[in-house]
Residue, then its C-alpha position, 0 to 999 in steps of 0.5 A: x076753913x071757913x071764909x067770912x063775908x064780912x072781911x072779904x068786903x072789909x078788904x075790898x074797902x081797904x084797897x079801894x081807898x088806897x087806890x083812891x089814894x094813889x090816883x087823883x081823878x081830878x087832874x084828868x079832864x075829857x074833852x066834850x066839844x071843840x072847834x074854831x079854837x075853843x074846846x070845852x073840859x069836863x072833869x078838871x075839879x080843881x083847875x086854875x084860871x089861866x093854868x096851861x092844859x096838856x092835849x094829845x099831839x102836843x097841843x097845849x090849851x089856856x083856861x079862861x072859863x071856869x063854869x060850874x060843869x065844864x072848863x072853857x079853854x083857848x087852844x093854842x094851836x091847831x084845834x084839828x088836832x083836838x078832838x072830843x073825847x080827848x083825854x086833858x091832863x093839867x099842868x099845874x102851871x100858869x102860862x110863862x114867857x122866856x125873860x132875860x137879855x137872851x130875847x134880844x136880836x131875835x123874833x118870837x111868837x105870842x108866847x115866846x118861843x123862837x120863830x126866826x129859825x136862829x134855834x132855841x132861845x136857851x132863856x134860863x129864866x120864865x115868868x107869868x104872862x099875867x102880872x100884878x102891876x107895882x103898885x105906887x109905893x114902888x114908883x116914881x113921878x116920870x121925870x126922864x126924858x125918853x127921845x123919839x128925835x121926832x121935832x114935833x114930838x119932842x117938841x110938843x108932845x114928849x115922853x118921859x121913861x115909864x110913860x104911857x102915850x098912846x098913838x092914834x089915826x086911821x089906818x096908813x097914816x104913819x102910825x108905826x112909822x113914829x114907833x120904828x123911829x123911835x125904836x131906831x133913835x134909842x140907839x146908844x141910849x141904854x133902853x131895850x126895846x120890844x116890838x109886838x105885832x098883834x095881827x100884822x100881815x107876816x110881809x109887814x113883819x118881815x119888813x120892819x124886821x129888816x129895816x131894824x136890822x139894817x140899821x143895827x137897832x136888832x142889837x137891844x130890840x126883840x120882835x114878838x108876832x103874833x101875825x094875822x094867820x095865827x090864832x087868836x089866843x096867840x093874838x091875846x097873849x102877846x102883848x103880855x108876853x112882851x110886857x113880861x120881857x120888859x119887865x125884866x128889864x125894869x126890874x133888873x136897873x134896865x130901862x125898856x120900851x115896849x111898842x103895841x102894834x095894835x091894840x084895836x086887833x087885839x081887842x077883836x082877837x079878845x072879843x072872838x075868843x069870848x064870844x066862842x066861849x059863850x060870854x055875854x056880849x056888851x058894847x059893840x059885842x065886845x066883853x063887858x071886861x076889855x076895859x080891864x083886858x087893856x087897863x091891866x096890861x098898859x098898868x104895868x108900865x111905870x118908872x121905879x123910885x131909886x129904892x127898887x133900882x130906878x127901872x123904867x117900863x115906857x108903853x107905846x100903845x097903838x090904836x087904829x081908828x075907823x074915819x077918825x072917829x077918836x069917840x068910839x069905843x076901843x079908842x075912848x077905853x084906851x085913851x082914858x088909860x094912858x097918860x096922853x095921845x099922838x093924833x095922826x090926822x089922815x087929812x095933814x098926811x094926805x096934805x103931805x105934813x109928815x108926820x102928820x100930828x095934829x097939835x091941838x089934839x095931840x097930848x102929853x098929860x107928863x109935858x115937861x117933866x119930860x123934858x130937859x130945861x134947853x127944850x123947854x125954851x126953845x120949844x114955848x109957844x110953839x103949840x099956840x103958833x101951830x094951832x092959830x096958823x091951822x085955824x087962820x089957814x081955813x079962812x086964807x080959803x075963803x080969800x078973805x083980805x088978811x090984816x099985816x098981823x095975821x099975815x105974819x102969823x100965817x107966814x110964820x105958821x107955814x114956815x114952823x110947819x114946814x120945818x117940822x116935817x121929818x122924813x121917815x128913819x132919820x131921827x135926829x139927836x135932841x141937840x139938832x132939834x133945838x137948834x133948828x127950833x131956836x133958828x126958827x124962833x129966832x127969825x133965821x128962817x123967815x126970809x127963805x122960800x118954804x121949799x127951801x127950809x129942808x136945804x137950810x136945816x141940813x147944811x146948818x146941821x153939817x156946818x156946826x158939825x164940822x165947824x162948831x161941834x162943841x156947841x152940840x155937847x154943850x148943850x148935851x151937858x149943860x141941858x140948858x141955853x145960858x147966854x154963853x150957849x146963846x151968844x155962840x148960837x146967834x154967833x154960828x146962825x149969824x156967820x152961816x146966813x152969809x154963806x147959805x145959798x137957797x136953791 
């Protein structure tokens, strides 16, 4: 039997075309380079941007770079455990978070995963960590009031359900101080709340944890921490995570708010990460993209229109200046972003204003559409009467002579400022605050000593409580002082002037 030549070759052909077949080559990479948490994949032809990579050891990577050549990765995890030569397999997934009310009551890391040692999240839903933002159709004008029971803030600058109002000063000025009270004070309000920790020391973590759970808020709030010792790609990925999980809520009829502790850190976590990939450094080195990095992230905050369920997305983002430099880079970036500043100035904390709001400097680009109608009208030119006593304050200094007019004005300055000061953890409800501020408006507080200010609004509070309680579910109703509401508030201020005893 003869044998030819030509069919041997001929079925050779055959099989290695089957085989070809039957193996794609394309979905393994090998691993050239890796260290300080970035490693560098030859071979993955047909990897996505941000598809989520499988090392040896359990690691997992997240693709950033697509070059012509190699695929820059973010590992997430320990890089020691990657080493060159690795073999990478994909996923063919993009990278997910858990969603669901599951979340609620427990702490988590950058990607969701439990943290708390109370066991496995069982979440029976996941979706991307990186969303396209609802578009305009989708929405509607932010018309409903979110309270921080803050005076100054519901006051002055309000927030409304979907906003985004940024919170800015230097550092150890009470910035998350106005964020875990008004995570404290969404008690009974109906609104889920989502703290994210971008670089926090794990003892800060662990104590606002435990300040929320002692006073009962880690029954609709969830924790994400992504603390200084974890890696930067964990750092990058939480604020999208917990955006991810406050989208559920919205979506789903619910109402969420989402706390950014801090996005400064979050910047320099991105900034790192790109600079290690190899991306051209711009403006104060950071990438020429950490506009968009936050833009897109602080975009998917919004209040749906009653077609799509009336959900609302509200971001509280928060950015550490260096000396209060509000025109630096990362600040300037973030504030054209949202929809208005909380500017905490170090020298008012140190003047023991607290919280320390700097009311000309402060914004709310929503005002009082965010606001119910009672506010409104006792909270008018209270803004002008606080700028002009800062302003006449710097001359008191010099021991210039004062006319009776400025006298009175800073009189009135100082006694309005004084009574705006809250201790930290102690919101009050909406229907106190305009109580004391239509007290205040309406001469009631005027011939006290300052220090006697903080007596008065408490035992005035107490008093109406146990005497007059209807007056605070009236307003609660009605939203609005009428001349009944009124006649009884100049009724109740009247009779407790007669028995309040300063100190």
């Amino acid at each position: 039997m003869e044998i030819k030549t030509s069919e041997i070759t001929e079925i050779i052909k055959k099989r290695i075309e089957s085989y070809k077949k039957t193996i794609d080559t394309s979905e393994v990479g090998v691993a050239i380079s890796v260290g300080d948490g970035v490693a560098r994949i030859y071979g993955l032809d047909n990897v996505m941007s941000g598809e989520i990579l499988e090392f040896p050891a359990d690691v997992y990577g997240y693709v950033l770079n697509l070059e012509e050549d190699n695929v820059g990765v973010a590992i997430l995890g320990e890089d020691y455990l990657v080493k060159e030569g690795d073999v990478v397999k994909r996923t063919g997934r993009v990278a997910e978070a858990p969603i669901g009310k599951e979340i609620i009551g427990r702490i988590l890391d950058g990607l969701g995963r439990p943290i708390d040692g109370k066991g496995p999240l069982n979440a029976k839903d996941h979706s991307p960590i990186e969303r396209k933002a609802v578009g305009i159709v989708h929405r509607k004008k932010v018309s409903e009031p979110l309270y921080t029971g803050i005076k100054i803030l519901d006051a002055l600058i309000p927030i409304g359900r979907g906003q985004r109002e940024l919170i800015i000063g230097d550092r150890q000025t009470g910035k998350t101080a106005i964020a875990i009270d008004t995570i404290l004070n969404q008690k009974n309000s109906g609104v889920y709340c989502i703290y994210v920790a971008i670089g926090q020391k794990q003892s800060s973590v662990s104590f606002i944890y435990d300040k929320l759970h002692s006073e009962g808020a880690m029954e609709y709030t969830a924790i994400i921490a992504a603390n200084a010792s974890d890696p930067a790609t964990l750092q990058y990925f939480a604020p999208y995570t917990g955006a991810t999980m406050g989208e559920y809520f919205r979506d789903n009829k619910m109402h969420c708010l989402i706390v950014y502790d801090d996005l400064s850190k979050h910047a320099v976590a991105y900034r790192q990460l790109s600079l290690l990939l190899r991306r051209p450094p711009a403006r104060e080195a950071y990438p020429g993209d950490v506009f968009y990095l936050h833009s897109r992230l602080l975009e998917r905050a919004a209040k749906l229109n009653d077609a799509h369920g009336g959900g609302s997305l509200t971001a509280l983002p928060i950015i550490e200046t260096q000396a209060g430099d509000v025109a630096a880079y990362i600040p300037t970036n973030v504030i054209s972003i949202t929809d208005g500043q909380i500017f905490l100035e170090t020298d008012l904390f140190y003047a023991g204003v607290r919280p320390a709001v700097n009311a000309g400097l402060s914004v709310s680009r929503v005002g009082g559409d965010a606001q119910i109608k009672a506010m409104k009208q006792v909270a008018g030119g209270l803004r002008l009467s606080l700028a002009q006593y800062r302003e006449l304050a710097a001359f008191v200094q010099f021991g210039a002579d004062l006319d009776k007019i400025t006298q009175e004005l800073i009189t009135r300055g100082r006694m309005m400022s004084e009574l705006l000061k809250q201790d930290q953890y102690v919101p009050m409800p909406v229907e106190h605050e305009i109580i004391i501020l239509f007290a205040a408006n309406n001469g009631y507080c005027h011939k006290y000593k300052l220090s006697s200010l903080k007596k008065y609004e408490k035992e005035l509070l107490i008093y109406i409580e146990n005497n007059n309680p209807e007056i605070f579910r009236e307003i609660r109703e009605k939203q609005q002082i009428d001349d009944n509401l009124k006649t009884k508030f100049i009724a109740v201020l009247d009779t407790f002037k007669t028995l309040f005893i300063e100190d």
